[in-house]
RODO-2510 file (C-alpha; in nm, 4 decimals, decimal comma):
residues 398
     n   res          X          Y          Z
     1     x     0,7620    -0,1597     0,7610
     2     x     0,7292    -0,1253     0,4065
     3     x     0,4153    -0,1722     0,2173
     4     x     0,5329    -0,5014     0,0442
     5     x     0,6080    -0,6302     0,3151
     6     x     0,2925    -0,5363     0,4880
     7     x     0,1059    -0,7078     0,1893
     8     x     0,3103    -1,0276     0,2800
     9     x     0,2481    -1,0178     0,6000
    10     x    -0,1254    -0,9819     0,5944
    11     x    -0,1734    -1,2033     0,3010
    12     x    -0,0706    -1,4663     0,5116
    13     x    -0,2717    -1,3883     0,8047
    14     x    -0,6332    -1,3917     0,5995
    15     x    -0,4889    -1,7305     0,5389
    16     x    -0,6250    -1,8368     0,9110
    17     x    -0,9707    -1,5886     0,8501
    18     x    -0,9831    -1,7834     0,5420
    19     x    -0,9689    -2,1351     0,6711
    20     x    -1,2241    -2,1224     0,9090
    21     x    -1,4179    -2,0037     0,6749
    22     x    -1,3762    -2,2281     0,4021
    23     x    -1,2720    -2,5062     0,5971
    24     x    -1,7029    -2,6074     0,6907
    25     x    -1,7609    -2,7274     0,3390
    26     x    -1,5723    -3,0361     0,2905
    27     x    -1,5945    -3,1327     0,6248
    28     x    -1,9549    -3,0864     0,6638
    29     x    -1,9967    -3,4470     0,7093
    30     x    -1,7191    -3,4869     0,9807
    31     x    -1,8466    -3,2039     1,1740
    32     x    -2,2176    -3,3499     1,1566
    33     x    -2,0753    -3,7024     1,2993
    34     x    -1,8503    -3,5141     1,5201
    35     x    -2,1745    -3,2997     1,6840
    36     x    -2,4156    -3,5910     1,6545
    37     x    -2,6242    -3,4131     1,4605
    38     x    -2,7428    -3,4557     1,1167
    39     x    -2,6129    -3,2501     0,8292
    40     x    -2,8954    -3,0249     0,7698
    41     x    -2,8177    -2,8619     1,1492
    42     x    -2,5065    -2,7634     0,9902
    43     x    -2,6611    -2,6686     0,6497
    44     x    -2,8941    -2,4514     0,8891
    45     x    -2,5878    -2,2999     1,0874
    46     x    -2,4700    -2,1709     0,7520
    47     x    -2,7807    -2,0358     0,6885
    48     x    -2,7565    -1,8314     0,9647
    49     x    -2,4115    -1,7363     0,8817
    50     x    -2,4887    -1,6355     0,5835
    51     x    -2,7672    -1,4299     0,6795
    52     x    -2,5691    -1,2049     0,9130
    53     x    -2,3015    -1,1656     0,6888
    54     x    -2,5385    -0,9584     0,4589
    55     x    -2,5200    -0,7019     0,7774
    56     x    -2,1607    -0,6751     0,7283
    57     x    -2,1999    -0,2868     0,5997
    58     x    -2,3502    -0,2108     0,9149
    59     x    -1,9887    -0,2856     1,0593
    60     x    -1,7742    -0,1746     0,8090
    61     x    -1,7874     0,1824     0,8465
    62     x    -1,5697     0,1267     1,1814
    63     x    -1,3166     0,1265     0,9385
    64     x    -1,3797     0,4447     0,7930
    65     x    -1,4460     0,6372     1,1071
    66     x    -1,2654     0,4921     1,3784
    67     x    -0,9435     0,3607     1,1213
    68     x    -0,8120     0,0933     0,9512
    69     x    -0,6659    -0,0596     1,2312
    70     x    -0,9483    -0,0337     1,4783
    71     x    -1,1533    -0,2251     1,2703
    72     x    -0,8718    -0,4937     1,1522
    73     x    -0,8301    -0,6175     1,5422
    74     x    -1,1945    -0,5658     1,5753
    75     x    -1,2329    -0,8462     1,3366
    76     x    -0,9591    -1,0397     1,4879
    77     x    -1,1123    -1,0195     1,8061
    78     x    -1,4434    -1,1459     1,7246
    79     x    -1,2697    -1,4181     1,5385
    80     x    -1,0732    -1,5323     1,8344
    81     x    -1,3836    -1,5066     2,0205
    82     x    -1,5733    -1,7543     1,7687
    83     x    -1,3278    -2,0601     1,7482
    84     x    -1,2372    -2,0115     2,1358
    85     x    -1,6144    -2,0623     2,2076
    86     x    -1,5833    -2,4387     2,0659
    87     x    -1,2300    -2,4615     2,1705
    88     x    -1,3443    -2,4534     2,5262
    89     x    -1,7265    -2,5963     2,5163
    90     x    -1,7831    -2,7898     2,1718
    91     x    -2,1192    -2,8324     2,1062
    92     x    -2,3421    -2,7280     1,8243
    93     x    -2,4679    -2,3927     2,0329
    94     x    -2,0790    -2,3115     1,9823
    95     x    -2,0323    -2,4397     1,6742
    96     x    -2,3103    -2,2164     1,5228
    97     x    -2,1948    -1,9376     1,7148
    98     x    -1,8385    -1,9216     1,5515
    99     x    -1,9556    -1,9813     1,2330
   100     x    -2,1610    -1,6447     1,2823
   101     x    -1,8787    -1,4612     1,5013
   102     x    -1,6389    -1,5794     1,1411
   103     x    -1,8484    -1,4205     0,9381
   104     x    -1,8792    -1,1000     1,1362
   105     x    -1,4845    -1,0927     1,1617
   106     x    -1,4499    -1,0895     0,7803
   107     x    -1,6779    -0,8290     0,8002
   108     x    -1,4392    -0,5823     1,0008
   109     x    -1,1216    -0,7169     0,8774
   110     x    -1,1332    -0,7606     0,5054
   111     x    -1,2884    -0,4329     0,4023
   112     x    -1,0709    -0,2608     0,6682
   113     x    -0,7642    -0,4207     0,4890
   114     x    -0,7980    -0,3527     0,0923
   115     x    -0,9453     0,0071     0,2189
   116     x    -0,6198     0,0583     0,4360
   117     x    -0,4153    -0,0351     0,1124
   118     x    -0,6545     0,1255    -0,0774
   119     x    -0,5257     0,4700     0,0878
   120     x    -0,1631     0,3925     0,0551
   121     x    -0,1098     0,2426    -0,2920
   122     x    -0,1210     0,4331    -0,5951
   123     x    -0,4443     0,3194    -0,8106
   124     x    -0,2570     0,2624    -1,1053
   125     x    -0,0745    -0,0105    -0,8725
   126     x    -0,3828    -0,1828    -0,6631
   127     x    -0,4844    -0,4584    -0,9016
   128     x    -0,1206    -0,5746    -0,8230
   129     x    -0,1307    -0,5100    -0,4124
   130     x    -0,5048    -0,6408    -0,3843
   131     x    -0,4497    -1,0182    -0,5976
   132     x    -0,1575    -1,0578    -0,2849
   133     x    -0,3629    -1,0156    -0,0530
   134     x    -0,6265    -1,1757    -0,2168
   135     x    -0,3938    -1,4740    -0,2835
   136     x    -0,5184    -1,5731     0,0683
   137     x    -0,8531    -1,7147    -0,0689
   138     x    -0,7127    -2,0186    -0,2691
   139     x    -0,4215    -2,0400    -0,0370
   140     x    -0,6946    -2,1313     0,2185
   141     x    -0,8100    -2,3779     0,0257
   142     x    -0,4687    -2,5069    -0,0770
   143     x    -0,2653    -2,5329     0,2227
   144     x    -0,4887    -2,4547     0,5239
   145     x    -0,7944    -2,6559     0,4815
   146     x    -0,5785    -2,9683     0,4295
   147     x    -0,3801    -2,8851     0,7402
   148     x    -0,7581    -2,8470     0,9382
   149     x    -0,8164    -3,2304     0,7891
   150     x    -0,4798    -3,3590     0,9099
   151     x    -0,5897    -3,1944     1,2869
   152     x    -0,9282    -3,3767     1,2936
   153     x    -0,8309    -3,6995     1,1320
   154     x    -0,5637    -3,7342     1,4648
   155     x    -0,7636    -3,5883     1,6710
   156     x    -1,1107    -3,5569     1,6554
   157     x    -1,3626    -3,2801     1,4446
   158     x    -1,2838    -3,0226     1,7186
   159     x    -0,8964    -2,9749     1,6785
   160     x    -0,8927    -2,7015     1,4351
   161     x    -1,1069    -2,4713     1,6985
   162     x    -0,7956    -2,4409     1,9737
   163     x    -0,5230    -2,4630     1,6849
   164     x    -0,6998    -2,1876     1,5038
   165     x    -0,7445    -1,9725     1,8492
   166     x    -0,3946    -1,9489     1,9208
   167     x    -0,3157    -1,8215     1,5501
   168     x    -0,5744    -1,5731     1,6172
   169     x    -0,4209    -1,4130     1,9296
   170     x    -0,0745    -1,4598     1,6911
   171     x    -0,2591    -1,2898     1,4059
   172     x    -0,3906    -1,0092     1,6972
   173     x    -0,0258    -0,9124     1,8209
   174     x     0,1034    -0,9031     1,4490
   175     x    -0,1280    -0,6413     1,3302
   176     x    -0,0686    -0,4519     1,6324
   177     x     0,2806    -0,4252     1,6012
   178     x     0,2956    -0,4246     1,1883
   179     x    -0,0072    -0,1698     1,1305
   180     x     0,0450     0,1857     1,2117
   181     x    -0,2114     0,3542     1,3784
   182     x    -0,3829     0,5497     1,1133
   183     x    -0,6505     0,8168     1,0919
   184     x    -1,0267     0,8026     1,0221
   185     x    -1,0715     0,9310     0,7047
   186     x    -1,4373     1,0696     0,7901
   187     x    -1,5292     1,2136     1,1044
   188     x    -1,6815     1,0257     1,3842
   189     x    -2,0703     1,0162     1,2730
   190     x    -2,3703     0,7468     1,2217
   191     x    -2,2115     0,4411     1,0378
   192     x    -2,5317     0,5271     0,7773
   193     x    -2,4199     0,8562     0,6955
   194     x    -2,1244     0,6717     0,4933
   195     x    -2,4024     0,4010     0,3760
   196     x    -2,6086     0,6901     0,2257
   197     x    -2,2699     0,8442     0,0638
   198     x    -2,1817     0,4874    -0,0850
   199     x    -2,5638     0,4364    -0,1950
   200     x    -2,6116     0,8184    -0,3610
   201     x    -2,3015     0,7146    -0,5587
   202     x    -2,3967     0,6268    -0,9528
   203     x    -2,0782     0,4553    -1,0304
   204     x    -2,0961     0,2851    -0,6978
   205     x    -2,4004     0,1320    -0,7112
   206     x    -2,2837     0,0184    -1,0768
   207     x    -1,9797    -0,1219    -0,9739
   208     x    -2,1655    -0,3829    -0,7057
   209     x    -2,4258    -0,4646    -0,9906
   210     x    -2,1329    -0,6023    -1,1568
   211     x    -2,0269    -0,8598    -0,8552
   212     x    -2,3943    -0,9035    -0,7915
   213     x    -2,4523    -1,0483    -1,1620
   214     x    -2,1367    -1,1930    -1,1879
   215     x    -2,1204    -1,4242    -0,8698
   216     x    -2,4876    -1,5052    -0,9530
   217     x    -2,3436    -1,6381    -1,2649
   218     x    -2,1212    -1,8109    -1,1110
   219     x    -2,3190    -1,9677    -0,8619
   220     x    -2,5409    -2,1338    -1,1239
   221     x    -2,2745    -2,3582    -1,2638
   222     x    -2,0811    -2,3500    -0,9153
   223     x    -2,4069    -2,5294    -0,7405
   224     x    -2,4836    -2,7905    -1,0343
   225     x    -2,1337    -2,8789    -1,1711
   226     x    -2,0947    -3,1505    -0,9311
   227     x    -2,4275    -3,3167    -1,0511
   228     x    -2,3328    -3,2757    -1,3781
   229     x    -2,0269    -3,4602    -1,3098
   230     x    -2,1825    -3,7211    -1,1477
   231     x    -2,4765    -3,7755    -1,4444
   232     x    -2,2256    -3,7417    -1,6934
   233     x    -1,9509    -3,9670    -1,5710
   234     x    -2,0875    -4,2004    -1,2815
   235     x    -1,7578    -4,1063    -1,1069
   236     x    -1,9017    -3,8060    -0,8366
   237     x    -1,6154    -3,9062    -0,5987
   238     x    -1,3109    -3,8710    -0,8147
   239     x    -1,4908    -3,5998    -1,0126
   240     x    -1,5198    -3,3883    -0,7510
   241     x    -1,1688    -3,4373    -0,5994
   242     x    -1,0513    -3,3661    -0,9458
   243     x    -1,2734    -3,0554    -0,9793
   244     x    -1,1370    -2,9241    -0,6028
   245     x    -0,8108    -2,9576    -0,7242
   246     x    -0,9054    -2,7679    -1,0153
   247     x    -1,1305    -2,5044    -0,8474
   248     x    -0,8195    -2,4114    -0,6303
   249     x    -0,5462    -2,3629    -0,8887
   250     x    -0,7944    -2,2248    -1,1143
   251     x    -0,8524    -1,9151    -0,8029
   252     x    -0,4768    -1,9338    -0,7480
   253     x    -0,4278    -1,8961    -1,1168
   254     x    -0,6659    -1,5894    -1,1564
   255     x    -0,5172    -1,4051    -0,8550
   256     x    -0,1882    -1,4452    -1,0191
   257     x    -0,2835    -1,2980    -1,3436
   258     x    -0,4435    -0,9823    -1,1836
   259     x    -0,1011    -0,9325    -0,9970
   260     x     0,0580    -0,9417    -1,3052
   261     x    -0,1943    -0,8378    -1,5791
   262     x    -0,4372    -0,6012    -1,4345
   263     x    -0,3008    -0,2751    -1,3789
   264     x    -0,1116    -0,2615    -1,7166
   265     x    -0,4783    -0,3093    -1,8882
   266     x    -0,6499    -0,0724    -1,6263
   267     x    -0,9455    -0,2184    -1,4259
   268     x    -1,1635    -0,1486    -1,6070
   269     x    -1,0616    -0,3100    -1,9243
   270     x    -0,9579    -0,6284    -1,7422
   271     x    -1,2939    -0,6703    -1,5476
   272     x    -1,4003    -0,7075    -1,8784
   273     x    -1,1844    -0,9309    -1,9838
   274     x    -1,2787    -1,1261    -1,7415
   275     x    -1,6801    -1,0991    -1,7765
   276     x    -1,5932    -1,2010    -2,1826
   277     x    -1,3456    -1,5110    -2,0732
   278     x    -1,6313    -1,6470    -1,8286
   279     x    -1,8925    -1,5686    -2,1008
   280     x    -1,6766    -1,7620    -2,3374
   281     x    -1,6081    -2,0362    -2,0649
   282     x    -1,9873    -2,0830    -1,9860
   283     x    -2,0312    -2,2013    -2,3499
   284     x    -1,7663    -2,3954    -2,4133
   285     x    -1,8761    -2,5850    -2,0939
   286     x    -2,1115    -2,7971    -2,2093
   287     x    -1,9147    -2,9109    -2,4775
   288     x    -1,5679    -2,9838    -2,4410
   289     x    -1,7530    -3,1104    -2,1139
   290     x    -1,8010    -3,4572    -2,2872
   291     x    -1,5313    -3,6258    -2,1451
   292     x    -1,3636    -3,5645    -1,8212
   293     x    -1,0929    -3,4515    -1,8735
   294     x    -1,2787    -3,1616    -2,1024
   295     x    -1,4946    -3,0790    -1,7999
   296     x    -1,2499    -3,0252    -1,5964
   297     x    -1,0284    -2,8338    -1,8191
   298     x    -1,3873    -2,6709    -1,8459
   299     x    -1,4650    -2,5992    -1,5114
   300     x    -1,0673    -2,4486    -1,4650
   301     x    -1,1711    -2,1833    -1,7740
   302     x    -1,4595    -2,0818    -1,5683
   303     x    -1,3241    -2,0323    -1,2540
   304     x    -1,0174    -1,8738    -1,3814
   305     x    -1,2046    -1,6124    -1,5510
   306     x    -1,3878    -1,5460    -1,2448
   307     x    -1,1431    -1,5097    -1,0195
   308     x    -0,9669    -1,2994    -1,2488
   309     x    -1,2600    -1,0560    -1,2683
   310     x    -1,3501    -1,0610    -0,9003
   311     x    -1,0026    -0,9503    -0,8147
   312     x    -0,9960    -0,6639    -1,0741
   313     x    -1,3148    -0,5465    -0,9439
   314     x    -1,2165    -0,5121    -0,5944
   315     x    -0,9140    -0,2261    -0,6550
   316     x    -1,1667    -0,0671    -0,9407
   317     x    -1,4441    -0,0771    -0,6291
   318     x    -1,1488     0,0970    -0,3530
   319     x    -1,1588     0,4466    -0,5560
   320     x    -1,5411     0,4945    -0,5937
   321     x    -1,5902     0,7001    -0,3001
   322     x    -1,2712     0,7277    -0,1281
   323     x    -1,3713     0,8993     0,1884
   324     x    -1,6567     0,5826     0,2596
   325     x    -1,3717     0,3492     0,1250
   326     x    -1,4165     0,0366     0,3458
   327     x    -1,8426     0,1054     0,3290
   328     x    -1,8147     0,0649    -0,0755
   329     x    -1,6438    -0,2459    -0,0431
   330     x    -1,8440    -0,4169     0,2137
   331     x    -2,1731    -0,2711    -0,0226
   332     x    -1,9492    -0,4625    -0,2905
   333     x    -1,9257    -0,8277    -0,0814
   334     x    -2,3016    -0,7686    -0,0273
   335     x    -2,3886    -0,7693    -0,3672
   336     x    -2,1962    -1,1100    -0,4122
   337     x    -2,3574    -1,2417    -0,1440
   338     x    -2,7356    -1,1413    -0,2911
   339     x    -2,5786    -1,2854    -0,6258
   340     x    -2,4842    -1,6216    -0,4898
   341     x    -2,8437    -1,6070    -0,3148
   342     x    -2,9900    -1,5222    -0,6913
   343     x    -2,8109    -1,8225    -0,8580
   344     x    -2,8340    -2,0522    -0,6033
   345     x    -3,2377    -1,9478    -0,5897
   346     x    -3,2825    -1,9930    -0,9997
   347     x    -2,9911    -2,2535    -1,0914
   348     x    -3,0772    -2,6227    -0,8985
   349     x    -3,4634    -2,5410    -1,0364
   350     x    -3,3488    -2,4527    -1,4250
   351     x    -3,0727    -2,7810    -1,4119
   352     x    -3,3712    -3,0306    -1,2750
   353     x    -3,5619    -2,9462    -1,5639
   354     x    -3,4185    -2,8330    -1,8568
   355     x    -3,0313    -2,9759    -1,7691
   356     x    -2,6709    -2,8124    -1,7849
   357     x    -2,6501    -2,6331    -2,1033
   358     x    -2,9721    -2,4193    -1,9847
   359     x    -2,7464    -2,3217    -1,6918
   360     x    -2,5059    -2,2275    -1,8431
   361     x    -2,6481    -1,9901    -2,0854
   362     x    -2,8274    -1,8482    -1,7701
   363     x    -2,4874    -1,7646    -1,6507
   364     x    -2,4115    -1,6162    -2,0023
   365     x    -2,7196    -1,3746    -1,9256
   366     x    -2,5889    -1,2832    -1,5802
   367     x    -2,2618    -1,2021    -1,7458
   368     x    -2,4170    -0,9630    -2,0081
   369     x    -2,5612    -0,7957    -1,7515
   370     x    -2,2933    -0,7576    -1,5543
   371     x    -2,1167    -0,5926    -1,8788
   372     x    -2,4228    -0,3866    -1,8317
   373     x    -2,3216    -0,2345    -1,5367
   374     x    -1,9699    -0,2013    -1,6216
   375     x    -2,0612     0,0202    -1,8994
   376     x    -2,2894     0,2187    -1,6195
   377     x    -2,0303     0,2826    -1,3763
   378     x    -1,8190     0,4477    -1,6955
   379     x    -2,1168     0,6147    -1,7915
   380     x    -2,1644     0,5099    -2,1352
   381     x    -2,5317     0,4331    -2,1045
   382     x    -2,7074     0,6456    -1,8165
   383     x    -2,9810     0,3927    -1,7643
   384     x    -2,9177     0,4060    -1,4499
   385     x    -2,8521     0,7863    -1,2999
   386     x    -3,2160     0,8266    -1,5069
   387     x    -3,3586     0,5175    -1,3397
   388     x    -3,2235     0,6614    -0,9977
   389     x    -3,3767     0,9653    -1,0665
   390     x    -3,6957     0,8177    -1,1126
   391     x    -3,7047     0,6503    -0,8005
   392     x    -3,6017     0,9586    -0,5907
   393     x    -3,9158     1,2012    -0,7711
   394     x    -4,1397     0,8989    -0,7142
   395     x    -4,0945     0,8809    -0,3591
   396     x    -4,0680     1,2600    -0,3153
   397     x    -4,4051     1,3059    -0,4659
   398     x    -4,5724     1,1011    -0,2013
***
């Protein structure tokens, strides 16, 4: 099968990884009523999910010494596994479980994928092969999440779980049959051998500052936009069903313009395009954010221009170290995870007392610095390497 098609094929099958996964937000509610439980047992299942998924390099060297597809129906495995727990027993034990066994799944399968197409794509053609498959984010969002609502409004919070099982074992036999069987490109060793490799790596460790700083950004104005909605306009409901709407076209918009933008300007260039547009967005925010209409045409800026970077980012991150491939870019979804962590940590605190415009010049900082390490990981600075160097003489001399 040719490698289009392959992109095609698996775009739409992170569609169903996707859904689960984004599915827990908007229904947070339904599945608290649905459990008998309040919300903050969910909010704490979350928690936990997102504290695994920070172990998520620990898995994703399968990729890189076992192969691409090993580690693909790995993932699809463990996510069969997850929703077929509350598929057969729904409870909150369950519930919590999948949302953990999700998480892990992404884990294997996502930084198995763009590292499989990572070895078979030219680089000066990624940006374009990574936005498809990356089109499977806001296509989530879009199509499938809706789809999840229309299942538990007829029949109950629990009718995604079976629904989503059966795609899973679909998803399972697809890969198998589309995905050649493909060599490791390191031999068989400790997964931390390709950890150290990934984390000796200057440019590498500069590229995730950049997604570290950036989604931290982001998650400043991300966490408080729907309270600034809310003071500003009295209208949280229809704001923020206005701002979903927006959110999702916005992502679908940026993984668009990466498909057709980014490899013409090189990655490089464009990821800073991208860190400039959001910079640009963050201050315009709080002023053409006066009406509603101007917020939301706001907010769509801002999440435009982050999308647009994220996905530039990714092929830029695939070519770092190309024998830990899949390792660098599960390194790289760590350091957005610590970022969201970071914003989430500083933004609600900064908003409660000194209000929106403070946030978002925060995530105009954030940005800067992730310019910062943009410029490391070209090596126009070498803050960094010396900083490095530091370190390592430090703890030798002890």
């Amino acid at each position: 099968m040719k490698i289009r098609t392959q992109l095609i094929v698996i775009a739409l099958l992170r569609i169903i990884l996707n859904t689960m996964h984004r599915m827990v937000y908007p229904f947070l509610t339904v599945f608290a009523r649905g459990l008998g439980v309040d919300v903050t047992s969910i909010s704490l299942a979350l928690t936990g999910r997102n504290a695994v998924g920070i172990f998520g390099p620990i898995l994703a060297p399968i990729a890189d010494v076992r192969g691409r597809k090993v580690a693909m129906l790995a993932g699809i495995v463990t996510f069969i596994v997850g929703v077929g727990l509350v598929a057969a027993a729904p409870s909150l034990t369950t519930f919590a479980a999948a949302l953990v066994l999700a998480i892990l799944s992404k884990s294997l399968f996502d930084p198995a994928v763009h590292a499989y197409f990572g070895d078979r794509v030219p680089y000066e053609n990624r940006g374009t092969a990574i936005a498809i498959t990356e089109t499977a984010w806001s296509m989530a969002f879009i199509a499938g999440v809706p789809v999840m609502g229309l299942l538990i409004a007829r029949w109950g919070w629990s009718a995604p779980f079976p629904v989503l099982a059966v795609l899973g074992l679909a998803m399972l036999v697809i890969v198998w049959r589309v995905i050649p069987h493909d060599a490791p490109t390191s031999k068989p060793q400790s997964p931390f051998t390709n950890l150290r490799e990934v984390l000796a790596s200057v440019p590498a460790l500069a590229g995730i500052s950049i997604g570290l700083w950036a989604s931290a950004a982001n998650e400043t104005v991300n966490l408080n936009f729907g309270a600034w909605l809310a003071d500003s306009f009295n209208l949280q409901i229809t704001a923020l069903a206005g701002a979903s709407v927006v959110i999702g076209l916005a992502e679908l918009g940026g993984e668009g313009l990466v498909a057709t933008v980014t490899d013409r300007l090189g990655k490089p260039r464009a990821v800073a395009v991208g860190l400039a547009a959001n910079i640009m967005a963050s201050l315009l925010l709080p002023w053409i954010g006066r009406t509603e209409i101007g917020a939301l045409a706001g907010l769509f800026l801002f999440y435009i221009s982050f999308e647009y970077l994220v996905v530039s980012q990714i092929p830029m991150m695939t070519e770092v170290v190309p024998t830990s491939r899949a390792t660098a870019i599960a390194l790289n979804a760590m350091g957005y995870g610590i970022g969201r962590s970071l914003g989430s940590l500083l933004s609600t605190f900064v908003y409660a007392r000194l209000g929106f415009l403070a946030v978002t010049l925060m995530a105009v900082f954030l940005n800067v610095l992730a310019l910062w390490g943009l410029a490391e990981m070209q090596g126009r600075i070498g803050i960094l390497p010396r900083l490095l160097a530091w370190m390592r003489s430090a703890v030798a001399s002890r």
